[in-house]
C-alpha positions in Angstrom: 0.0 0.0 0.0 2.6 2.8 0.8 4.5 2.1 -2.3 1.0 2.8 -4.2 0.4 5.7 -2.6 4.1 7.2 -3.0 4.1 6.4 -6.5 0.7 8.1 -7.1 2.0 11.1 -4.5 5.0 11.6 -6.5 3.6 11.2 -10.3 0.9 13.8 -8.9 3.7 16.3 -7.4 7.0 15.5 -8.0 8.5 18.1 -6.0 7.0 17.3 -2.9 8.8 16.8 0.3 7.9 13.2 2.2 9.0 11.5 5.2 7.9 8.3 5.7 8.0 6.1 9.0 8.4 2.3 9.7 9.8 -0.1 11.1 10.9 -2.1 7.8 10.6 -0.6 4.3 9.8 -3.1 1.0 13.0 -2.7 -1.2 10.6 -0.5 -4.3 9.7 2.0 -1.7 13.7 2.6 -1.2 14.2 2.4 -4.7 11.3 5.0 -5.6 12.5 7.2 -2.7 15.9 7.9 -4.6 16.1 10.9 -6.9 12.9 13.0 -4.9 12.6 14.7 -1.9 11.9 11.4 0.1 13.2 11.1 3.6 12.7 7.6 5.0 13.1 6.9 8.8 13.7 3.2 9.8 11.6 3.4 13.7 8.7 2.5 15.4 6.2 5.7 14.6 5.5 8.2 17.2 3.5 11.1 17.9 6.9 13.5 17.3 6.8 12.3 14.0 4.1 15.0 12.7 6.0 17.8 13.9 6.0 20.5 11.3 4.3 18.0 8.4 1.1 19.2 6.9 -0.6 15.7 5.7 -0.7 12.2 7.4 -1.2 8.9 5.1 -1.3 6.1 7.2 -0.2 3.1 5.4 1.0 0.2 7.4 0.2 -3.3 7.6 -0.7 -2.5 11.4 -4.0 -1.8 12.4 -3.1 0.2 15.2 -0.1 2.3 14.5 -2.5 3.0 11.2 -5.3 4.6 13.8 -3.0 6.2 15.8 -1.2 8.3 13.4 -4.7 9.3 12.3 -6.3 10.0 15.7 -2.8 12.2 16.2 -2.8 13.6 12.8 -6.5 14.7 13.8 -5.8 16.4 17.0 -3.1 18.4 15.1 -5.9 19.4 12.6 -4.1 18.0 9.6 -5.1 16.2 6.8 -5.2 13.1 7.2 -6.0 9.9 4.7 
């Protein structure tokens, strides 16, 4: 799912500034990330991570972390999807 969604979010605007979050990328995502303005972190997500970012896409595998970056994103008032 994330590497849909980057690939869409990048063809759409290439210019725009990403960071993603988790614990383990899938190889394409890395690969795809090269040659934008991708920043990929390899942790656990937390709260901190929304600091100064304007949308949230939550696309993990896990069920949880996938609500709780939206239920943060929300109390931020971001955009969240």
């Amino acid at each position: 799912m994330a590497l849909e969604k980057l690939t869409f979010l990048l063809k759409s605007s290439p210019g725009a500034r990403v960071t993603m979050v988790a614990k383990n990328f899938i190889p394409e995502v890395v690969e795809l990330a090269k040659g934008h303005h991708v920043k990929i972190i390899t942790a656990a997500y937390q709260p901190s991570d929304l600091r100064e970012k304007q949308i949230v896409i939550a696309t993990t595998d896990d069920l949880e972390v996938n609500i709780q970056g939206y239920t943060d994103g929300k109390k931020e008032y971001m955009l969240v999807t």
